[in-house]
TIVEX-882931 format. One record per residue (C-alpha): residue number from 1; residue in one letter; x, y, z. Coordinates in steps of 0.05 Angstrom, whole numbers, padded with zeros to 5 digits. Each point is the difference from the previous one (the first is absolute). Layout:
N
+-----+------+--------+--------+--------+
:  nr : rest :      x :      y :      z :
+-----+------+--------+--------+--------+
: NUM :    A :      X :      Y :      Z :
...
+-----+------+--------+--------+--------+
//
This chain:
264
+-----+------+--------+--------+--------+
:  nr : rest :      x :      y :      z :
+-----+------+--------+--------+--------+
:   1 :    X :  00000 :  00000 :  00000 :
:   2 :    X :  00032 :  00073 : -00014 :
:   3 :    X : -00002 :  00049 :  00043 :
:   4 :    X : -00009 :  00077 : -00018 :
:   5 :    X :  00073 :  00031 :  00007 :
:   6 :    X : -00007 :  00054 :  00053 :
:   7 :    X :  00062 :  00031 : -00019 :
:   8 :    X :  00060 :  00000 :  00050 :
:   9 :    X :  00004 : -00003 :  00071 :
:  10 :    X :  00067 :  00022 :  00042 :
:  11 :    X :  00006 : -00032 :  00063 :
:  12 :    X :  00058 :  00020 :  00046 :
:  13 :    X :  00028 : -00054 :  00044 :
:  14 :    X : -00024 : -00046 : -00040 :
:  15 :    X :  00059 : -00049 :  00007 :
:  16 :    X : -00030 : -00044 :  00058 :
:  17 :    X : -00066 :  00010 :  00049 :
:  18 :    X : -00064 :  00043 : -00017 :
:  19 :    X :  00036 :  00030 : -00058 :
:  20 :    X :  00022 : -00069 : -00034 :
:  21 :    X : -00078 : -00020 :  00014 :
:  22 :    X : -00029 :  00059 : -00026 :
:  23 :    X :  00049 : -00007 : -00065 :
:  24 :    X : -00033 : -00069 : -00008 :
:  25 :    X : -00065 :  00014 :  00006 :
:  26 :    X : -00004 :  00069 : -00047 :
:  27 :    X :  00034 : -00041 : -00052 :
:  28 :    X : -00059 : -00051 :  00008 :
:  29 :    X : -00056 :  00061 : -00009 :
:  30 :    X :  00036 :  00020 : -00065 :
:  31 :    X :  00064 :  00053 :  00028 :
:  32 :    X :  00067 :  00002 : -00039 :
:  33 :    X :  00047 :  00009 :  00062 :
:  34 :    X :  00056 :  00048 :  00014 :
:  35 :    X :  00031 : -00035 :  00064 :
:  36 :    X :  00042 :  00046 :  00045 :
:  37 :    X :  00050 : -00030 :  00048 :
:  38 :    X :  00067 :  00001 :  00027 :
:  39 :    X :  00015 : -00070 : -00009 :
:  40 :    X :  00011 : -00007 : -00080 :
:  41 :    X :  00005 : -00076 :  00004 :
:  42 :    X : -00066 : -00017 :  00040 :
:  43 :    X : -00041 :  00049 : -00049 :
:  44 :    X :  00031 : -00034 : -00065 :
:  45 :    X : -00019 : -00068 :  00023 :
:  46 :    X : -00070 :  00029 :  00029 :
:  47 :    X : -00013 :  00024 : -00073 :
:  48 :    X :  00015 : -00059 : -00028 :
:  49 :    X : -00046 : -00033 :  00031 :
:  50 :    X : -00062 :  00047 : -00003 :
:  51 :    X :  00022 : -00002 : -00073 :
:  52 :    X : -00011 : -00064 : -00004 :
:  53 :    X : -00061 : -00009 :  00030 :
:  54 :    X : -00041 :  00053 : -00015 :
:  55 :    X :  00042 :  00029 : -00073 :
:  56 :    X : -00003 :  00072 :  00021 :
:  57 :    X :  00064 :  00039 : -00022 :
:  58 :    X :  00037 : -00003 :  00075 :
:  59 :    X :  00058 :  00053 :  00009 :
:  60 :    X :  00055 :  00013 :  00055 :
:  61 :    X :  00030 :  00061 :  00023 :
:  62 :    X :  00040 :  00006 :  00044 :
:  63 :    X : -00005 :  00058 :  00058 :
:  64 :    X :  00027 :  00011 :  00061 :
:  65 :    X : -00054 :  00049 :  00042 :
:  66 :    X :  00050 :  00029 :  00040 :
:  67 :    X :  00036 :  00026 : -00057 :
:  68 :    X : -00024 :  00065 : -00024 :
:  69 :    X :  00028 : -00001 : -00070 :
:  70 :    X : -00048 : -00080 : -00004 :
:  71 :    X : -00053 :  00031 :  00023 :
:  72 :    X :  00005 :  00058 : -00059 :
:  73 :    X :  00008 : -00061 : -00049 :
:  74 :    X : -00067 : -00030 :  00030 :
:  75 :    X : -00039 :  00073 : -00008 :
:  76 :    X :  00024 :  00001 : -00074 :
:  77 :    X : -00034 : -00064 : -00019 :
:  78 :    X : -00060 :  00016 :  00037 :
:  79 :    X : -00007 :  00065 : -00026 :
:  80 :    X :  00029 : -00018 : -00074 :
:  81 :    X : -00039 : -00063 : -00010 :
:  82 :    X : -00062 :  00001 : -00031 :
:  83 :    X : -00014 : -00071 :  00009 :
:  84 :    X :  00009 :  00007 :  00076 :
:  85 :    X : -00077 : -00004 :  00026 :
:  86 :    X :  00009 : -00013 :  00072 :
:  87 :    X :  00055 :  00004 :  00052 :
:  88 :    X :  00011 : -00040 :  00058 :
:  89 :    X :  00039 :  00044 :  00069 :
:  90 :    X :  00016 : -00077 :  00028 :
:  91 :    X :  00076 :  00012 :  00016 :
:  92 :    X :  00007 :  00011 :  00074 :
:  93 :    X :  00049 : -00029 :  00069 :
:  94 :    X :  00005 :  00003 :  00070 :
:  95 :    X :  00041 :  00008 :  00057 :
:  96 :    X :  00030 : -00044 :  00045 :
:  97 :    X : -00027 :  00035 :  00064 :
:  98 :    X : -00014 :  00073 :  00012 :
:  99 :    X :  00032 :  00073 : -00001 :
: 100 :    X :  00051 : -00028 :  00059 :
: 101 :    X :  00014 : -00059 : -00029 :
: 102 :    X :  00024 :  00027 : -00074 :
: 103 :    X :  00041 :  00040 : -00024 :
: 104 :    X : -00010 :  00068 : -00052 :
: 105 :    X :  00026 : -00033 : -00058 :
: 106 :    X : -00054 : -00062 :  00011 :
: 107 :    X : -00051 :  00048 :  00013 :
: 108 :    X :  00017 :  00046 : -00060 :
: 109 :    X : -00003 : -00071 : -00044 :
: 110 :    X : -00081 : -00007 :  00016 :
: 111 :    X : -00018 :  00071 :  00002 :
: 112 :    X :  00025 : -00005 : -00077 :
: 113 :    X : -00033 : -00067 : -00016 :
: 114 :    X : -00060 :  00010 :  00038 :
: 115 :    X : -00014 :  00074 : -00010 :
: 116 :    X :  00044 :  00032 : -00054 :
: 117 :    X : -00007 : -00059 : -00064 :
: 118 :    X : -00077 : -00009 :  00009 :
: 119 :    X : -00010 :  00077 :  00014 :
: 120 :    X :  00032 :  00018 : -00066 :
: 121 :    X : -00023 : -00051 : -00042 :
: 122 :    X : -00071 :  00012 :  00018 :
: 123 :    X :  00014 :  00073 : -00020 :
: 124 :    X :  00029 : -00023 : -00059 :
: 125 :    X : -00061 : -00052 : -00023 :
: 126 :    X : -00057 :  00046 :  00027 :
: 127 :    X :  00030 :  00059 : -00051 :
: 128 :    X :  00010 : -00052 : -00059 :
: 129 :    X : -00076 : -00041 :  00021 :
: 130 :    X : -00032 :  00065 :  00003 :
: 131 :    X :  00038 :  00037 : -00064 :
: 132 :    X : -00025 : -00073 : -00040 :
: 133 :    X : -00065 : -00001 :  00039 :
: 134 :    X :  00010 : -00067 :  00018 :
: 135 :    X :  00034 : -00043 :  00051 :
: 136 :    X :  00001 : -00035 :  00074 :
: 137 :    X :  00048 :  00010 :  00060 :
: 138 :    X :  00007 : -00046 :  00056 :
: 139 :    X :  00036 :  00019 :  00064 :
: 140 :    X :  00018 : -00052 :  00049 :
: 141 :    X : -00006 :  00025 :  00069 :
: 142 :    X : -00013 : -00040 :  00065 :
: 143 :    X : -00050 : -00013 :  00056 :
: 144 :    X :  00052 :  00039 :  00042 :
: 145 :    X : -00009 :  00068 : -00036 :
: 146 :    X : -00067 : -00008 :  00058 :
: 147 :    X :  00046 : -00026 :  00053 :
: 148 :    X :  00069 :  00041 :  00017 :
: 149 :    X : -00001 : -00021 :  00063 :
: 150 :    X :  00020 : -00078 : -00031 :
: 151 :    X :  00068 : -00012 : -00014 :
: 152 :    X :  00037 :  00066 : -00026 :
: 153 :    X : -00033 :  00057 : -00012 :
: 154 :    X :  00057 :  00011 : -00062 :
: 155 :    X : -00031 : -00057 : -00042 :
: 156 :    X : -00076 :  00005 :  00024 :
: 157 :    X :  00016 :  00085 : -00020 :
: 158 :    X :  00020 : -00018 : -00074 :
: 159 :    X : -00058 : -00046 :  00000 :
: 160 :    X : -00047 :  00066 :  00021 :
: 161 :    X :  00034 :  00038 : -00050 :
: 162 :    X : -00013 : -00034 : -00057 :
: 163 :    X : -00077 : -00016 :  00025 :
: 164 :    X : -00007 :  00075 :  00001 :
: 165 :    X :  00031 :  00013 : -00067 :
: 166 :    X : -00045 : -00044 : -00032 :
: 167 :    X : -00065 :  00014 :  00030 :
: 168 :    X :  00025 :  00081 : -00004 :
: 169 :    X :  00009 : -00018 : -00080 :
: 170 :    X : -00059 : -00039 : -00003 :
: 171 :    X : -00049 :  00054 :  00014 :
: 172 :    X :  00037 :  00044 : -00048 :
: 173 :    X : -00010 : -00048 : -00058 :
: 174 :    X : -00075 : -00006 :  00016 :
: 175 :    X : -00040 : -00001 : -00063 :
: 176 :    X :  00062 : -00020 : -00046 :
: 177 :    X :  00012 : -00076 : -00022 :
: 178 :    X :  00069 :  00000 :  00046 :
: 179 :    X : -00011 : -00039 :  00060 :
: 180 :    X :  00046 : -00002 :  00064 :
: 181 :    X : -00007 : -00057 :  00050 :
: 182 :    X :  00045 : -00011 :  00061 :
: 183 :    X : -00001 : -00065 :  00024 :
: 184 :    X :  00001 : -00018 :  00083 :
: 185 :    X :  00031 : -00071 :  00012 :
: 186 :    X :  00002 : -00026 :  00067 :
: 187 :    X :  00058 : -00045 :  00021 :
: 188 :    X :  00020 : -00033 : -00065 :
: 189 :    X :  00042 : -00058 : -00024 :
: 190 :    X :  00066 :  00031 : -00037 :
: 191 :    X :  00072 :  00016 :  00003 :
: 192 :    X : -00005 :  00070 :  00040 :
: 193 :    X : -00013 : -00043 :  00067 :
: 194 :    X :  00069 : -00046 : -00012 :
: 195 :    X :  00037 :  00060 : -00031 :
: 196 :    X : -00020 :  00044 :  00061 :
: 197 :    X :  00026 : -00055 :  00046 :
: 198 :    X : -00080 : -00015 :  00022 :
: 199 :    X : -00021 : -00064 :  00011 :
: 200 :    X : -00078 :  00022 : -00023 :
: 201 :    X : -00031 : -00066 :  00034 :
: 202 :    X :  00024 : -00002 :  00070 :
: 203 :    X : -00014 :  00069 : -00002 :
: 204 :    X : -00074 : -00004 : -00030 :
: 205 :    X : -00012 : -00070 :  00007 :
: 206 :    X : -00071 : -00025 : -00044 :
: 207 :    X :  00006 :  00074 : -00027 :
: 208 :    X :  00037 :  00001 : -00059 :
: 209 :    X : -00035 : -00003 : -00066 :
: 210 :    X :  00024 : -00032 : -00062 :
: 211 :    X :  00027 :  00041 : -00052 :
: 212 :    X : -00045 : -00025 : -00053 :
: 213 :    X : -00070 :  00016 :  00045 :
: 214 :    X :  00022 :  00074 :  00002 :
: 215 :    X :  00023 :  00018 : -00075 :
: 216 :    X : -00066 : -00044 : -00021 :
: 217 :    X : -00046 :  00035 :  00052 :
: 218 :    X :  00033 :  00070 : -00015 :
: 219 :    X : -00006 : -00009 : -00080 :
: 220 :    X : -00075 : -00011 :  00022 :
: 221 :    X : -00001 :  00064 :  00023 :
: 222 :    X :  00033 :  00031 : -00046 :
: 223 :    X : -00060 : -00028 : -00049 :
: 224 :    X : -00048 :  00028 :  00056 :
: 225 :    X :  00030 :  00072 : -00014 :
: 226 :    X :  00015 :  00005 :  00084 :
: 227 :    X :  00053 :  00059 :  00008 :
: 228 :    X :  00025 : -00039 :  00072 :
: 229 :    X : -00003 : -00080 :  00004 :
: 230 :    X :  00019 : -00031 :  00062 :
: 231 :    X : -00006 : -00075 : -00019 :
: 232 :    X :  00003 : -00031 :  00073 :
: 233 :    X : -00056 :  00046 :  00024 :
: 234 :    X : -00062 : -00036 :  00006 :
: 235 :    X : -00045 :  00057 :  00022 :
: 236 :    X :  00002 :  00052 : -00049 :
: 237 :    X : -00043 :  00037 :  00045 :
: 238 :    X :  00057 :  00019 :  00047 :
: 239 :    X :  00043 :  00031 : -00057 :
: 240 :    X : -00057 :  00033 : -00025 :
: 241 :    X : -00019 :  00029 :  00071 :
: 242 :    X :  00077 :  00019 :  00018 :
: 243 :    X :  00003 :  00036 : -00070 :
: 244 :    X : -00066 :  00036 :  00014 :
: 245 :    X :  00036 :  00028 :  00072 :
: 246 :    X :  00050 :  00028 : -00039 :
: 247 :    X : -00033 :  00033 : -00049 :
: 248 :    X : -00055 :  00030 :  00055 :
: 249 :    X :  00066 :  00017 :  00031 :
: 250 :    X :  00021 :  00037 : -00057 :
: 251 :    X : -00029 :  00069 : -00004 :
: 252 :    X :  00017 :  00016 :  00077 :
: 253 :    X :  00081 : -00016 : -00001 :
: 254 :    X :  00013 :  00079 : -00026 :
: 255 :    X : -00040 :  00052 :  00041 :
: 256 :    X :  00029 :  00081 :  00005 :
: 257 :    X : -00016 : -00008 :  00083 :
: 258 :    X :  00036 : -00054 :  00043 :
: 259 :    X : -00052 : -00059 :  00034 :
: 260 :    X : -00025 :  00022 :  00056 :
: 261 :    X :  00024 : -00064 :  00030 :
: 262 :    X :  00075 :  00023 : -00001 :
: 263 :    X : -00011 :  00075 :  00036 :
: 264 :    X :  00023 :  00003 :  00066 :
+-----+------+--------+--------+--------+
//
């Protein structure tokens, strides 16, 4: 059976985890791939076997995130590209401990993965999407961008940033056929739990979700056209009301007088 080619989808971090999963499964919906990694030799051999499965033209490049002059090379496809129809912000790592336990260059390392790459690729599709009137974003964030008190507040902040970039973006595209969607996994089986010297079960035992579950239960939100999708949740409700708080909140955070409640 053929399937209608959507174009091409670049996923970052796409060598191993949710991006490797989400690589597999765009390919199966009808995406040519552009697959962004560090490692050269675990995207080659990923492509060759999407290839094979699915006989979507697969690519490699090679980036490193933390590298300014990569990141550029990334923008320029993105924004040169016309067949590029959706990216994928997947690219992210943690730390091993907190603030005390790390050191500036460590911290400097996931501030550019985590914040800088997705930040100015998602500048760089929404002007291209928007210019072409077409296109998709998806940012993966985290559960944590609703918890900083979890863990460190370094990783759970670059998961808040990039929730509030896209939902910011989101309402500005309103009304256009460009659609942003960050995605909130939970506890999640991949690499950034060994490579941040985690061990994600003893620490969430019967928690962590597979990595297939969330990419197929976030690409069915995606379809749903939901801005935030938070595949563990199991009452929307709670989202819904915690987003309606904030909002309410909203038009009494910038007043000319101070609260009464902080006059001596």
């Amino acid at each position: 059976m053929s399937v209608e080619n959507k174009g091409t989808a670049l996923v970052t971090g796409a060598s191993s985890g949710i991006g490797e999963v989400y690589a597999e499964r765009l390919a199966a919906r009808g995406y040519d791939l552009i697959l962004v990694a560090r490692r050269l030799d675990r995207l080659d051999a990923l492509a060759r076997k999407i290839g094979a499965a699915t006989g979507r033209k697969i690519e490699t490049l090679k980036a490193d995130l933390t590298e300014r002059a990569d990141v550029a090379t990334v923008e320029k496809r993105v924004a040169e590209d016309a067949s590029i129809t959706l990216l994928v912000n997947n690219a992210g790592i943690s730390l091993n401990g907190s603030f005390l336990d790390n050191d500036s260059d460590a911290i400097e390392k996931l501030i550019a993965i985590n914040i800088t790459a997705p930040t100015l690729l998602t500048a760089a599709a929404a002007k291209t999407f928007v210019a072409r009137g077409h296109g998709g974003i998806i940012n993966i964030a985290s559960v944590l961008a609703f918890a900083p008190e979890m863990f460190d507040g370094i990783y759970s902040g670059s998961k808040a940033h990039l929730l509030n970039v896209s939902q910011s973006l989101a309402t500005q595209l309103k009304g256009t056929s460009v659609r942003v969607q960050a995605v909130l996994p939970g506890a999640t089986r991949s690499e950034i739990w060994e490579n941040s010297g985690k061990d994600i079960d003893a620490m969430l035992p019967g928690m962590v979700m597979e990595t297939a579950d969330l990419v197929d239960a976030a690409l069915l939100g995606y379809d749903r056209g939901e801005v935030v999708t938070i595949p563990p949740l199991a009452d929307e409700q709670q989202f819904l009301t915690y987003d309606a708080a904030r909002v309410a909140m909203g038009p009494n955070l910038s007043r000319k007088d101070v609260a009464p409640r902080y006059r001596a």
